[in-house]
N, C-alpha and C positions, 0 to 999 in steps of 0.2 A: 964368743958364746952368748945365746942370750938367756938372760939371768931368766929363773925361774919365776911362775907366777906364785905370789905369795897366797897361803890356804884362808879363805876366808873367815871372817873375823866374827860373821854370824852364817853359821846354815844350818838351816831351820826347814824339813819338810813334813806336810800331813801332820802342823802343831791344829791341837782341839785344846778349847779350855771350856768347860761347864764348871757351874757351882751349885750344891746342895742337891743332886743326882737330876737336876735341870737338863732342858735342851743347852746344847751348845753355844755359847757365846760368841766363840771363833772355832772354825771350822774349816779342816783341811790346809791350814796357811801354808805356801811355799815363802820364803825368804830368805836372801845370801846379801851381806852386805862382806864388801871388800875392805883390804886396809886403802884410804883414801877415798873414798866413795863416797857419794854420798844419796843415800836411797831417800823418799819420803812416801807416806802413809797419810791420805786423804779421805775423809767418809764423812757422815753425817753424827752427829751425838748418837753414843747408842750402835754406834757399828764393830766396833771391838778394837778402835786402834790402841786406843790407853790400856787395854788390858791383853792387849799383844804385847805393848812395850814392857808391859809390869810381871808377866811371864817369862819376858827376856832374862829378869835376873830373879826370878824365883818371888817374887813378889805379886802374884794372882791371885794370892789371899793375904795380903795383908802383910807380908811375909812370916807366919806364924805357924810356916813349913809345913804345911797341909792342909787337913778339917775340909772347909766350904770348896776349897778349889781342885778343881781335878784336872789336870796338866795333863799329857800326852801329845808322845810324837814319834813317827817313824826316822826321825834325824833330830838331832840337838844340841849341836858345836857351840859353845861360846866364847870368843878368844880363845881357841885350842882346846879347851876343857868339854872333854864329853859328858853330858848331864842328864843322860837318858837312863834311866832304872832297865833291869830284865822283862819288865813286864809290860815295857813301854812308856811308864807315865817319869816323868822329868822331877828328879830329886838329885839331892845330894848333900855331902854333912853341912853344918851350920858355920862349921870352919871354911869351908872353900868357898859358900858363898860370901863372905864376910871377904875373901882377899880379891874375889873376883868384884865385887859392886866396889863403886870407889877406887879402884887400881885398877883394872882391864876395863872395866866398866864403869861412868860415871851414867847418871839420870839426874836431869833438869827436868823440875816439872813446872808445869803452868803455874801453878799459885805459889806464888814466892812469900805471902803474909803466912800461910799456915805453913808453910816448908823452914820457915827460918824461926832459932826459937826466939820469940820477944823480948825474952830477958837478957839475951848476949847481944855484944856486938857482934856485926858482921862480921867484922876483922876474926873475933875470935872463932866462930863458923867457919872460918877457913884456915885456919892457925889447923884447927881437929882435925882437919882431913889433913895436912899437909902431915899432923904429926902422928897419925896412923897409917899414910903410906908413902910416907920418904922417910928418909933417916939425916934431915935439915937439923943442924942445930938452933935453938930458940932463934939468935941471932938471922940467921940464914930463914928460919920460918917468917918471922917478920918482912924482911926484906922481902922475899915472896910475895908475904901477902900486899902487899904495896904494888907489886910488877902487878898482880893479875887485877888489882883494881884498877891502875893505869890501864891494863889491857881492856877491860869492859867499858872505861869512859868515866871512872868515879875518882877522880884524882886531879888536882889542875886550876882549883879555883880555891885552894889554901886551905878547905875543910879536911881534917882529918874524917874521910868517911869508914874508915874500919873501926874509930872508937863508938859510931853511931851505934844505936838497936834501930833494927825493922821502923817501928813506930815512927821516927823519927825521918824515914825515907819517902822520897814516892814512891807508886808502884811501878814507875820504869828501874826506878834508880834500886830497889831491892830485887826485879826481876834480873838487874844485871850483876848485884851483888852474888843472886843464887847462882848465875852460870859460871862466876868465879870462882865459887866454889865447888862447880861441878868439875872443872878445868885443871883443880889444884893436885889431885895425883894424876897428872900428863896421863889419862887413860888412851888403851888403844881404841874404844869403842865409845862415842856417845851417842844418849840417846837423849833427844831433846822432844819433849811435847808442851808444843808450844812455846817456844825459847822466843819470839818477839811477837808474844801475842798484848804487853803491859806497855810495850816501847813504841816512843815516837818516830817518825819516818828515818830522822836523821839517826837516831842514837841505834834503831833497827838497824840499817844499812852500816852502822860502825860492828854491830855483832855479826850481821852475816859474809861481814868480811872479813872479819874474825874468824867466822868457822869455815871459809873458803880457807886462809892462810895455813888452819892447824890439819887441813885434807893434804893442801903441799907438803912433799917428803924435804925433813929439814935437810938433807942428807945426800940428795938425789936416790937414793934408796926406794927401791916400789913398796917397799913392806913399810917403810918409815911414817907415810901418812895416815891421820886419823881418819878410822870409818866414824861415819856418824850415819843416825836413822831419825829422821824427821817426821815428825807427829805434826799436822796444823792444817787448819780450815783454810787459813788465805797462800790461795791459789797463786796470787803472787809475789811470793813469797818462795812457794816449791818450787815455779818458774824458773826465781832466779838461782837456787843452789843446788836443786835435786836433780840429780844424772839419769835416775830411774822411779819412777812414782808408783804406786799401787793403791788402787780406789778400793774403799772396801764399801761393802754394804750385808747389813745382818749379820756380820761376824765372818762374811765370805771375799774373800777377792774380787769383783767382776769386772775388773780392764786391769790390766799392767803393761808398763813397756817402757821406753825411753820419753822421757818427761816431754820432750818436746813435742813428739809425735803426737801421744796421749792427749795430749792441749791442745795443738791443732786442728786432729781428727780424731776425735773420740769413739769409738764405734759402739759403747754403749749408750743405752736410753738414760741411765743413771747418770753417769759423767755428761753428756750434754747437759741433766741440769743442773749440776751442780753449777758448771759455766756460766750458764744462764742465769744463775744466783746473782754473782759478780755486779756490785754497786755502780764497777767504773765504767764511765761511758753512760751510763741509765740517767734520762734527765730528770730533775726533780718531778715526784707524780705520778712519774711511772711503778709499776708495779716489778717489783723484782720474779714473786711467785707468781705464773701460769698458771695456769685455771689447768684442772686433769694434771699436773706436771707429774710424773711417780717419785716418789719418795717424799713429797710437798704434805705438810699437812697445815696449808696456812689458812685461817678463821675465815670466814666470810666477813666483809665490813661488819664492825659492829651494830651499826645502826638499825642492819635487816634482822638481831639476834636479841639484843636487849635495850630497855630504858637507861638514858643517860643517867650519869649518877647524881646530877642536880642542874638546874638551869643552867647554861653555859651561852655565852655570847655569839652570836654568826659570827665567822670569820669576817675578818675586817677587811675594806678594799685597803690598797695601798695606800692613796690619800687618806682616810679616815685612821687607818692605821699610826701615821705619821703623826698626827693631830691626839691621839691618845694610846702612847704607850701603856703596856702590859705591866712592865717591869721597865725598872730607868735607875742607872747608875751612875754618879757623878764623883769624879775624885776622889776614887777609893782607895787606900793606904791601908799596908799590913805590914809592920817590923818585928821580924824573931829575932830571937839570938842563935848563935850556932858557934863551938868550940873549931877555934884553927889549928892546924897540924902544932902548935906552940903548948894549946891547950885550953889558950886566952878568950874569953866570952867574945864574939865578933855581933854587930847590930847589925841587920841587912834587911832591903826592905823588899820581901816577897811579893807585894802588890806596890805600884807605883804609880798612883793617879790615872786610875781606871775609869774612862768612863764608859756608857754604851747606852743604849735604847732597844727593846724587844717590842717590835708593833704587836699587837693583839690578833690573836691566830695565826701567826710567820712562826717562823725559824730563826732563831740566833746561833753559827755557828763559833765557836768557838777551836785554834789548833795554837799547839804550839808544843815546846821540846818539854821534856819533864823538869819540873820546877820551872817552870815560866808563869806561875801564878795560877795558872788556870782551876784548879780545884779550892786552891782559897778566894777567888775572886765567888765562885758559885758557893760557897760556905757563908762567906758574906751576905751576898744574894737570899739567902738561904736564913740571915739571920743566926745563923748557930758559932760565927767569929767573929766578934766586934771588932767593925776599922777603926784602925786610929786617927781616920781623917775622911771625910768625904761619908755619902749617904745613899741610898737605896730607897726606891717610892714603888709602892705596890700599886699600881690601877690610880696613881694621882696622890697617893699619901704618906707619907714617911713608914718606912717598914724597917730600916739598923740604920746604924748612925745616927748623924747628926737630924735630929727632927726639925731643925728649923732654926732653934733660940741657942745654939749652942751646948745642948747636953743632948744626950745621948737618947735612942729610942729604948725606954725598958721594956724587960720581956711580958713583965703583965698588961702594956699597952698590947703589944707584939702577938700574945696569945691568942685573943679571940680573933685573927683575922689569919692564925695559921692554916687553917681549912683552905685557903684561896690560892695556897702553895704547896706543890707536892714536887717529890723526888724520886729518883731512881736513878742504882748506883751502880758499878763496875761490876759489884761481885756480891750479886743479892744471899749468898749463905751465909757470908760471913755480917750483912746487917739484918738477920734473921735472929731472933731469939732458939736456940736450938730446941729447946724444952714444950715449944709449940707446935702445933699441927697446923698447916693452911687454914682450916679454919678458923683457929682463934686467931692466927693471924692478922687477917682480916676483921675480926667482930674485934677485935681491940682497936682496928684502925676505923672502923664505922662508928663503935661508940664513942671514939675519944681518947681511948685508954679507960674508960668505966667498966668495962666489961671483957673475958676471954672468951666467954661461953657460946658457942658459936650457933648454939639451937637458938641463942636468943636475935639470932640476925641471920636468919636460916637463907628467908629469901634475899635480903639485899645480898649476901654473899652468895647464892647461887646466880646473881643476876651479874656480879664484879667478875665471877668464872668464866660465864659464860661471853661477858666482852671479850674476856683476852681469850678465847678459845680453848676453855681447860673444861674439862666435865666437872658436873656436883661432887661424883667421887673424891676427887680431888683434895675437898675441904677435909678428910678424914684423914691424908699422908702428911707425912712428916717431909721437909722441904730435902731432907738429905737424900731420900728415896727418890726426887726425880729430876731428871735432868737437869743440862745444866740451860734450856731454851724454856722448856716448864717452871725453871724457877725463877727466870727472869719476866714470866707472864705473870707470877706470883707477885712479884717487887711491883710489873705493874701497877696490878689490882689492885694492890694496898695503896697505892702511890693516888687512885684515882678513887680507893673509897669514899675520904671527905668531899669527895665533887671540886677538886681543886680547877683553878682557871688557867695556872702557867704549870710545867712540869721543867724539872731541873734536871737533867739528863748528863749523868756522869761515866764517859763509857758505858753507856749501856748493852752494846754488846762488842766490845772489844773481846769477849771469853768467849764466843760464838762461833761456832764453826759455818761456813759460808752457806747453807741452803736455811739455818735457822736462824742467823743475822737476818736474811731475806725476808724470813717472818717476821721476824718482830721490827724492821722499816718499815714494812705493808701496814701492820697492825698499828702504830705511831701515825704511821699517815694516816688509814681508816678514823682513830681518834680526834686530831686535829682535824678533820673537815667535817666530821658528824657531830665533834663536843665544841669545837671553835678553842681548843687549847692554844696555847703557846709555848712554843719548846726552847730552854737554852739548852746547849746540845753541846756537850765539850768531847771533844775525841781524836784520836791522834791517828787514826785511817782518815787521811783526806779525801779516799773516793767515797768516803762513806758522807763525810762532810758536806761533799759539794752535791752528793743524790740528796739530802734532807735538807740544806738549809737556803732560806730566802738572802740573810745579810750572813758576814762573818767578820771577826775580829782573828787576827793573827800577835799571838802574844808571844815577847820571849826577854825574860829577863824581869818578869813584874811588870813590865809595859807594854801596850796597844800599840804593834812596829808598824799596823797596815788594818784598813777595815774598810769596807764597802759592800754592793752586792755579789753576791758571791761567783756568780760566772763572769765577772768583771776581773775578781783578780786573779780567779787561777786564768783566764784568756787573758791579761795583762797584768801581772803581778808587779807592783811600782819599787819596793823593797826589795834589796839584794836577798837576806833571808827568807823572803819565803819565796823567790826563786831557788836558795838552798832547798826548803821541806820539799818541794815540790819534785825536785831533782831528784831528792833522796827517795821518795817515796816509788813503791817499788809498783813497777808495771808488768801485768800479764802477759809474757812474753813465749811465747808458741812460732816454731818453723814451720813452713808448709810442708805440707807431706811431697818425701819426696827429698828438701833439704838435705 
C-alpha cells in the first residue's frame, strides 16, 4: 500500500496582513509547506516576506496578540492547529501559541546580537528552550546543548563556547549560536529568515547542510522530516536548498514555482531583476542596477547630484598607487584570552603578523571564516584596538601602534587626523544612537560631536542625503523607521561627513537583500571614482569581493594564508583553503527549462 501523504505543516491561503487600518502589507498570499520541504521566500526589503513569516506564528504585531496588526485568511493550518477566528482574521489563546512557537515551530531571525540576550550565555539561551519544551533532565539539558553547538560548528577548538555571552562572539559564530537554538525543541516547522546571511562561505555551507539533513526523514518516515521556509536575499543560497521559491513583491506573490525553473526562466519583469542584481560573474565597474530596471531605485552617480564632501585626491594609476599607499599595515598582532572547556584563561593570538598595503582609490578586499581576524585587523586599522605588536601609517604617517621609537601612537596625536578615516559597519541600527533622528545623526558627524542640532548643518546634511540618494525628508525619521538599504545609506553619509579619504567597510551589506546590495555596490563605486576613496572591504560573500575589489588578502586563523590581485586568485588560487572558501561558496545554480 502506499503510505499516505502527510497533511501539510503550513497551509495558508488569501493570508492579508495590514497595520493601523493601513493598505495591505501582504496580500492574498497562497502558501503550503510540507513535512520535508523546503519552500523559500525571495523579494526586495519592504515586500512582506519578514512579516509573512512573523504572522506564521502570531507575531505581525509584535506578538502582543492584536492592536496594530490585522491578520486574515481564508485558510490557516499551522502544524495541525487551525488558527483562523469566525470572522476570518487569525487568533488564538496566548497558551497555544506559547506551545506552538518553539516546539512545532521554531523562528531564526536575521540578527542574532538583538535576538540573544547580552547578559546570558549562549549555552544558557539554549538550556531555556530545551527546558521549556523537552522534559531533559539538567544533566541530559547540558549534554544537549553541547550536541547542537557541535551541530552548528561551535565546538572543536577547546573553547567552552556556551559559557560565552553574545559580546564575546562574532556575528557568524552567534548567528549559529541563534540556530542552535532555534533547533533545540527538534520542531516540525522552521522558519528561517536569513539563517546564513552573518556566515562565511565555509561555515554557511556546514549550516545548509544541516538544514538539508534535518528535511531527511530520520526514519524513512514521509512525515518524519523537517519542513523549513526560507526568507533570504541570496539567490544562491535558495538555489541551493529550496525545492519551491516564491518572489514577492509589494506584499504580493508575482512568479512562484519550482526553484529551478524559476531561476532559469523567470517569466516575470521583477525576477529577471532581481537576477540581474547578482554580484557573481559582474566584473569589477560594472554596474549591477540597469538604468529603467523596475523595482531599482538606485541614485544616479553622485557627482551629477552633489558637492563632494571635502577635497579628495584623483584616483591613483596603479604605479603611483604603488609608490604611496592609502593605509599600510605592518606586523600587526592581537592576543585575547578566552576560557577553555576546563575553564582555564587560554592566550590566543587573533591577529598574527598582519601585514598589507591599500593603494590610494583601489580596493582592498579582505575574506575569510569567522574569527580569522578580519574585524580586529580593521579595528586596528581603525585605531579603536591597540596591537600589541606591529603599526598602521595613514597617507605616510603613523596612525596605532608603534609610531616609530617604540611607544605606542596616543589617541590625542590620533585625533586630529580622525576625519581622514571613515567607517561603515554590518548592521548600521545597532551603531546608531537610538534617541537620534538622521538628522542629528549626521550634524553630530559634521560638527565633530559639538553639535546634534541638525538646522545648524541644514545644508551640508541635505547635500550627505542627497549623495547617497535619500531625500531631505529623511533628516527628520528616526533610523528605526527605515529600511534596512536606507539605513545603510545613512551609515554611509555619516561615514563620509568628515570628508574622510579611506572608508573601512565592514560587511557592509551582508544584511541586504539582492536588488539593494546592488545599490549600495553602484553607490560605493560612484563614490570611489568621483571622491578618489579607498575602500578596505571585509566580507564573507566572495562574489561580492571579487565585483569590488582591486587586491585581496585571504585570512584564517589571525593570518594572511594568500593575497594578491584579486582575479589572480580566485582564477588560480595557490592555497588549499581558499580553494576550500571558494568551493564552499555557493553558486547560482538554475536547470534549463525543460530539465
Amino acid at each position: 500500500m502506499t503510505a499516505p501523504t502527510p497533511a501539510p505543516l503550513v497551509d495558508v491561503r488569501g493570508l492579508t496582513v495590514s497595520f493601523g487600518g493601513g493598505a495591505p502589507v501582504v496580500s492574498g498570499l497562497d502558501l503550503s509547506v510540507a513535512p520535508g520541504e523546503s519552500v523559500a521566500l525571495v523579494g526586495e526589503s519592504g515586500s512582506g516576506k519578514s512579516v509573512t513569516a512573523r504572522a506564521l506564528l502570531g507575531l505581525a504585531d509584535g506578538g502582543r496578540g492584536g492592536g496594530r496588526a490585522r491578520v486574515t485568511a481564508d485558510a490557516f493550518r499551522i502544524a495541525g492547529h487551525d488558527l483562523r477566528g469566525r470572522d476570518g482574521r487569525v487568533a488564538a489563546p496566548a497558551g497555544l501559541w506559547r506551545r506552538i512557537r518553539g516546539g512545532d515551530v521554531a523562528l531564526v531571525l536575521q540578527d542574532a546580537l538583538t535576538s540573544l540576550d547580552p547578559l546570558r550565555p549562549v549555552g544558557r539561551e539554549i538550556d531555556d528552550a530545551l527546558r521549556l519544551h523537552t522534559r531533559l533532565s539538567p544533566t541530559g539539558r547540558a549534554a544537549r546543548v553541547r550536541e547542537l553547538l557541535a551541530a552548528v560548528g561551535l565546538s572543536g577548538d577547546g573553547t567552552d563556547t556556551g559559557a560565552l555571552r553574545p559580546g564575546a562572539l562574532s556575528g557568524g559564530m552567534r548567528q549559529r549560536a541563534l540556530i542552535a537554538a532555534g533547533l533545540s525543541g527538534a520542531p516540525k516547522l522552521l522558519i528561517a529568515d536569513e539563517p546564513t546571511t552573518a556566515l562565511d562561505a565555509t561555515v554557511a555551507a556546514r549550516i545548509l547542510d544541516l538544514l538539508a539533513d534535518l528535511r531527511a526523514p530520520a526514519d524513512g518516515s514521509p512525515a518524519a522530516g523537517m519542513g523549513q521556509l526560507l526568507i533570504s536575499h541570496d539567490l544562491a543560497v535558495v538555489s541551493r536548498v529550496a525545492e519551491k521559491v516564491l518572489v514577492m513583491r509589494a506584499g504580493e506573490v508575482v512568479e512562484s514555482g519550482p526553484t529551478a525553473e524559476v531561476l532559469a526562466d523567470p517569466q516575470h519583469e521583477y525576477t529577471r531583476m532581481l537576477l540581474a542584481a547578482v554580484p557573481a560573474g559582474k566584473p569589477r565597474g560594472t554596474r549591477l542596477c540597469l538604468p529603467g530596471a523596475t523595482g531599482t531605485t538606485a541614485p544616479p552617480p553622485p557627482a551629477a547630484r552633489a558637492t563632494p564632501p571635502a577635497p579628495a585626491p584623483t584616483p591613483a594609476t596603479a604605479a603611483g598607487a604603488a609608490a604611496d599607499p592609502a593605509l599600510e599595515a605592518a606586523g600587526l598582532v592581537k592576543m585575547f584570552t578566552r576560557r577553555d572547556e576546563a575553564g582555564r584563561a587560554v592566550a590566543f593570538r587573533a591577529v598574527d603578523d598582519v601585514s598589507f598595503s591599500l593603494a590610494a582609490g583601489t580596493t582592498l578586499g579582505i575574506v575569510g571564516e569567522s574569527g580569522s581576524g578580519k574585524t580586529t585587523t580593521a579595528r586596528m586599522a581603525l585605531g579603536l584596538t591597540d596591537p600589541d605588536a606591529g603599526r598602521v601609517d595613514l597617507f605616510g604617517a603613523p596612525f596605532a601602534g608603534d609610531r616609530g621609537d617604540g611607544h605606542p601612537v596616543a589617541e590625542a596625536a590620533r585625533r586630529p587626523r580622525r576625519p581622514q578615516l571613515g567607517a561603515v559597519y554590518q548592521d548600521p541600527l545597532s551603531s546608531f544612537d537610538p534617541r537620534m533622528s538622521v538628522g542629528a545623526l549626521l550634524a553630530d558627524a559634521v560638527s565633530g560631536g559639538r553639535t546634534r542640532r541638525a538646522g545648524a548643518h541644514r545644508r551640508r546634511i541635505g547635500e550627505l542625503l542627497d549623495m547617497v540618494g535619500l531625500d531631505a525628508g529623511a533628516s527628520a525619521r528616526h533610523p528605526r523607521s527605515l529600511s534596512g538599504g536606507q539605513r545603510q545609506r545613512v551609515a554611509i553619509a555619516r561615514a563620509l561627513a568628515p570628508g574622510p579619504r579611506v572608508l573601512i567597510c565592514d560587511e557592509p551589506v551582508s544584511a541586504l537583500d539582492v536588488s539593494v546590495q546592488a545599490q549600495i555596490l553602484d553607490l560605493l563605486d560612484d563614490l570611489q571614482r568621483d571622491l578618489g576613496l579607498s575602500y578596505l572591504f571585509i566580507s564573507h560573500d566572495l562574489a561580492v569581493v571579487r565585483h569590488v575589489s582591486d587586491q585581496l588578502l585571504v585570512m584564517r586563523g589571525g593570518r594572511v594564508v594568500e593575497s594578491g590581485e584579486t582575479e589572480q586568485v580566485f582564477s588560480d588560487p595557490q592555497e588549499q583553503y581558499t580553494r576550500d572558501l571558494l568551493a564552499a561558496s555557493p553558486a547560482l545554480r538554475a536547470a534549463a527549462p525543460g530539465d
